[in-house]
C-alpha positions as CSV (number, residue, x, y, z in Angstrom):
1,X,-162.0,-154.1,-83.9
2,X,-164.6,-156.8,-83.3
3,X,-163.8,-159.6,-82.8
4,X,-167.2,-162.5,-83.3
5,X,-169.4,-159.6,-84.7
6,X,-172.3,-160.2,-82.0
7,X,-174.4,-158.0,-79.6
8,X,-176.8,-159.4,-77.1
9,X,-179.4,-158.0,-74.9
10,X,-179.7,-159.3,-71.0
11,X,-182.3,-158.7,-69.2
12,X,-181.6,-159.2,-65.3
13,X,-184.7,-159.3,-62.6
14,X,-186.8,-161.6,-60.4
15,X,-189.9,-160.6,-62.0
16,X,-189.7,-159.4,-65.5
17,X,-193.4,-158.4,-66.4
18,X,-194.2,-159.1,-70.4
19,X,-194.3,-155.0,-70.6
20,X,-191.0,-155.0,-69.6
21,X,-189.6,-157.6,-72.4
22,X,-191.6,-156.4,-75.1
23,X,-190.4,-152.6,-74.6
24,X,-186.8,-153.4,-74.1
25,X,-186.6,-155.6,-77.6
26,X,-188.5,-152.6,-79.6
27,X,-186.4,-150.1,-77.7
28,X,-182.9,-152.1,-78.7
29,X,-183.6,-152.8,-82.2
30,X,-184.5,-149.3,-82.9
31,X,-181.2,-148.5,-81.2
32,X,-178.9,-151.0,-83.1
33,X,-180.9,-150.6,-86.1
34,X,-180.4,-146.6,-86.5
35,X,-176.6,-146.8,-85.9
36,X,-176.5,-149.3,-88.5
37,X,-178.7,-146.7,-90.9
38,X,-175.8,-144.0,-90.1
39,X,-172.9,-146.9,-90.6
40,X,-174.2,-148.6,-93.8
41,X,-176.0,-145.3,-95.0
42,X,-179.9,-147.4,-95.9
43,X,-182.2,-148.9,-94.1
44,X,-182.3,-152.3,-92.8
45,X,-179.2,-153.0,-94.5
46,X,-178.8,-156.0,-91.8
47,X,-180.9,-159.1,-90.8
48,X,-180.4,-160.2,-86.9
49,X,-180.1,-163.9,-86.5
50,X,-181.2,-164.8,-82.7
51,X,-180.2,-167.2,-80.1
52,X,-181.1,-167.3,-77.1
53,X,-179.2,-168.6,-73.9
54,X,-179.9,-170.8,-71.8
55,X,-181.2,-170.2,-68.2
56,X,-181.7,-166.3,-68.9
57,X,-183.6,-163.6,-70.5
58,X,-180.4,-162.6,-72.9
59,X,-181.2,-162.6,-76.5
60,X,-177.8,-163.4,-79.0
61,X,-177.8,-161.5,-82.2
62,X,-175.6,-162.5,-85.1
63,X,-175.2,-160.2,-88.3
64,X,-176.5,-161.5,-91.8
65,X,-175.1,-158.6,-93.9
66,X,-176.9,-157.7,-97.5
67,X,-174.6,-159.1,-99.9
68,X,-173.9,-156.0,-101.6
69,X,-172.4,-154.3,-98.8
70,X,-168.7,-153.7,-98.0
71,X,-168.6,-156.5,-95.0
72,X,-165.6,-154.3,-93.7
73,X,-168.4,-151.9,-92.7
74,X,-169.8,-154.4,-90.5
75,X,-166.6,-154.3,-88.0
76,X,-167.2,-150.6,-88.3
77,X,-171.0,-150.9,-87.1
78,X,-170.0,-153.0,-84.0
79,X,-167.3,-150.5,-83.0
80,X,-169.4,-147.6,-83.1
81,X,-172.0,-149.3,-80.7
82,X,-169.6,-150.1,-78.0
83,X,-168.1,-146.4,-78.3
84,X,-171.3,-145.0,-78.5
85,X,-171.9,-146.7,-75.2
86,X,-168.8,-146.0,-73.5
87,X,-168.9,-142.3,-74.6
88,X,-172.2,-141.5,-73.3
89,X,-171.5,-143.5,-70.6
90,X,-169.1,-141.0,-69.6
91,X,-169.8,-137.8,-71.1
92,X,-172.5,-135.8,-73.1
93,X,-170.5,-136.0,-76.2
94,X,-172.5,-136.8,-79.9
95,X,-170.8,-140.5,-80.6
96,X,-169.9,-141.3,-84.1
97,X,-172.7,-142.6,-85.7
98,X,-175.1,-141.7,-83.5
99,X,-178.0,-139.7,-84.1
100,X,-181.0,-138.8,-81.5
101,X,-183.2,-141.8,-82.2
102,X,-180.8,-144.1,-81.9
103,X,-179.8,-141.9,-78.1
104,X,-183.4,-141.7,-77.2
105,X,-183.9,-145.5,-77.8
106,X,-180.9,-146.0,-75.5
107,X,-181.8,-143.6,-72.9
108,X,-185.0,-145.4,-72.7
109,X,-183.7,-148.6,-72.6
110,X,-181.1,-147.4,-69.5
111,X,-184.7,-146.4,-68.1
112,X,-186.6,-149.3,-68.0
113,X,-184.8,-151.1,-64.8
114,X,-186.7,-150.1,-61.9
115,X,-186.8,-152.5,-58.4
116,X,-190.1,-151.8,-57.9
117,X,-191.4,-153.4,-61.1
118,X,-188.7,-156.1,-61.2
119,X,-186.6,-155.6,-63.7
120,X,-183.2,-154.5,-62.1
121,X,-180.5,-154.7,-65.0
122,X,-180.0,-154.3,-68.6
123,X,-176.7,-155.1,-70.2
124,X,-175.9,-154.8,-73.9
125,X,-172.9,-157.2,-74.5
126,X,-171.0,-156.8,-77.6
127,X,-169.2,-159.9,-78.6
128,X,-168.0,-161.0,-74.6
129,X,-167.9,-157.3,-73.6
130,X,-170.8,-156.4,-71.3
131,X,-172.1,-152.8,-71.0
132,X,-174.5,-152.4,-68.3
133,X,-176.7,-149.3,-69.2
134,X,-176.8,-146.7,-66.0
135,X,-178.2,-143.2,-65.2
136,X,-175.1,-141.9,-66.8
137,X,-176.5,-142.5,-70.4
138,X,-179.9,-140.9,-69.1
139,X,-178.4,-137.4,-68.2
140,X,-175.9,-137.5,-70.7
141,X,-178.5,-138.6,-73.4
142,X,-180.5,-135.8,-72.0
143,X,-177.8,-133.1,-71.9
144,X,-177.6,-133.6,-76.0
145,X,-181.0,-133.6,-77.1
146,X,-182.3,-130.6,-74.7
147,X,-184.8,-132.0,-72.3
148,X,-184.8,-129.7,-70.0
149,X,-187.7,-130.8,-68.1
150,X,-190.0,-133.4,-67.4
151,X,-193.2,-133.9,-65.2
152,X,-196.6,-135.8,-65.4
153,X,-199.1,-133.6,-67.1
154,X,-202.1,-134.2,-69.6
155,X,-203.1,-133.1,-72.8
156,X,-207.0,-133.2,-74.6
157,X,-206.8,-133.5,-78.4
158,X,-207.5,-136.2,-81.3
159,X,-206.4,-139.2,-81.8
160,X,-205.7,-140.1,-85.5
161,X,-202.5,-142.5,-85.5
162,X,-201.9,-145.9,-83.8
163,X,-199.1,-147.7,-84.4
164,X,-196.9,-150.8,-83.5
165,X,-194.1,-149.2,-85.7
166,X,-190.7,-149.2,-83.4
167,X,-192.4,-148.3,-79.8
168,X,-195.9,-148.8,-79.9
169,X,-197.2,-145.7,-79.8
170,X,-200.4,-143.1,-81.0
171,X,-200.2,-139.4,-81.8
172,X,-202.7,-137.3,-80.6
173,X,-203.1,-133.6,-81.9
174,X,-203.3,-130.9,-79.4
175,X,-206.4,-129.2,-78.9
176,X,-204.2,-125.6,-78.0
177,X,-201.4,-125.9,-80.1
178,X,-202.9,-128.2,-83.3
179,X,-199.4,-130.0,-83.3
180,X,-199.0,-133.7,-83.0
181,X,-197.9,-135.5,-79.5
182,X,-196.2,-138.9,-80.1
183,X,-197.9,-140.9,-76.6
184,X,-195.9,-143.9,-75.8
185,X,-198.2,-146.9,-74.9
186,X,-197.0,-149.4,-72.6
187,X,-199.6,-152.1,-71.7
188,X,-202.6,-154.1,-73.8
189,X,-205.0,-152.5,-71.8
190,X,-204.4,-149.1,-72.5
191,X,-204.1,-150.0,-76.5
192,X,-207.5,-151.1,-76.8
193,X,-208.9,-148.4,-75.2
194,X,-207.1,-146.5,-77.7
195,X,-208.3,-148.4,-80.2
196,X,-211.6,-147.8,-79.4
197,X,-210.8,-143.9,-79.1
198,X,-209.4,-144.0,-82.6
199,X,-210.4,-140.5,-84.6
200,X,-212.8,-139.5,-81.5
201,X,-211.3,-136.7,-78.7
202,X,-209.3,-138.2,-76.6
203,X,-207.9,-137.3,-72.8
204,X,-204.5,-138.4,-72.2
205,X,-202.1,-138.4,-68.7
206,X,-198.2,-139.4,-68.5
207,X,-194.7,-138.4,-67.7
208,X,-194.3,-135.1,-70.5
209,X,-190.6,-134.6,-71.3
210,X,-190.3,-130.9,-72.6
211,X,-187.8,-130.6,-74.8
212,X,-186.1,-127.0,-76.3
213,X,-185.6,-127.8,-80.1
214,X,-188.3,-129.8,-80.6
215,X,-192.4,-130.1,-79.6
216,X,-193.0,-132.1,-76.3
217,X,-194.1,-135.5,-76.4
218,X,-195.5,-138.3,-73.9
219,X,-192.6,-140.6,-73.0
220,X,-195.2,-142.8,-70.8
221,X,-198.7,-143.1,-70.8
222,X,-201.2,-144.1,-67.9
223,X,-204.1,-143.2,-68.5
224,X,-206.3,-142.4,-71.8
């Protein structure tokens, strides 16, 4: 059971680019926010009130539940986020509650630390509970949704969405195939040159995760 009904996000590193802040806040409340779609059954049914703590990057968020829904529920929503996180923690096994955006929005979150660009850690702490998101939740996330391989590659097509929706991202349509390609954008730069590119054939580079039961998409993009 929960006990204060809170989850935070904490960011750890000794140089935390902008990139890095703005992806990990779209990535978590896409996470929290689709678990709380399967819990509540609608959309947005809650409204995050944020504090954040002193002396850190760690963002406090306190649940303002619509006031026509069973606030019983809202125990349940906090419960299934820090099962869901032990569980694929530990093991490829579907948590309650969790469907593949919400696991894609973690496994990308549990990506994002990297020495080299400074950001080491990520912790999602659920009322004084911290849960430090590893490589575990990568494979495992992984293992459930089919990748089955990944590599930088490139595709040539149009460009006819762009979007700030969740990730900021554009879809391009494949030249070969005519299907749409969701191309995850990470810096200012490359959005204005896509925003420039917008309807026109466009030339796109970036880690490619291939997936079985679904159409490949670009997680990262770095060059267009």
């Amino acid at each position: 059971m929960a006990k204060n009904n809170s989850i935070s996000l904490r960011l750890e590193g000794d140089k935390i680019t902008s990139d890095n802040f703005s992806e990990s806040i779209h990535a978590f409340y896409e996470f929290v926010n689709e678990v709380a779609f399967k819990v509540f059954g609608r959309r947005h049914p809650i409204k995050w009130i944020v504090n954040v703590d002193k002396g850190s990057i760690a963002l406090k968020n306190r649940p303002e539940l619509a006031k026509d829904l069973d606030i019983a529920k809202q125990d349940e929503f906090f419960v299934s986020i820090q099962n869901g996180i032990d569980i694929l923690g530990k093991e490829a096994k579907y948590p309650t509650h969790f469907n593949d955006t919400a696991m894609e929005n973690l496994k990308y979150l549990a990506s994002l630390p990297n020495k080299k660009d400074g950001l080491t850690k990520i912790d999602i702490i659920i009322d004084d509970r911290k849960n430090t998101l590893t490589q575990h939740i990568i494979a495992n996330v992984d293992t459930l949704i089919n990748v089955y391989n990944e590599a930088m590659s490139s595709i040539t097509g149009r460009l006819y969405t762009i979007t700030e929706r969740g990730r900021r991202h554009i879809v391009v349509y494949n030249d070969r195939t005519l299907k749409a390609v969701y191309c995850y954008i990470k810096s200012d730069e490359l959005l204005q040159y896509a925003l420039k590119a917008f309807g026109k054939r466009v030339y796109v580079y970036g880690l490619v995760s291939y997936l079985r039961n679904r159409l490949h998409f670009l997680i990262f993009i770095t060059y267009l």
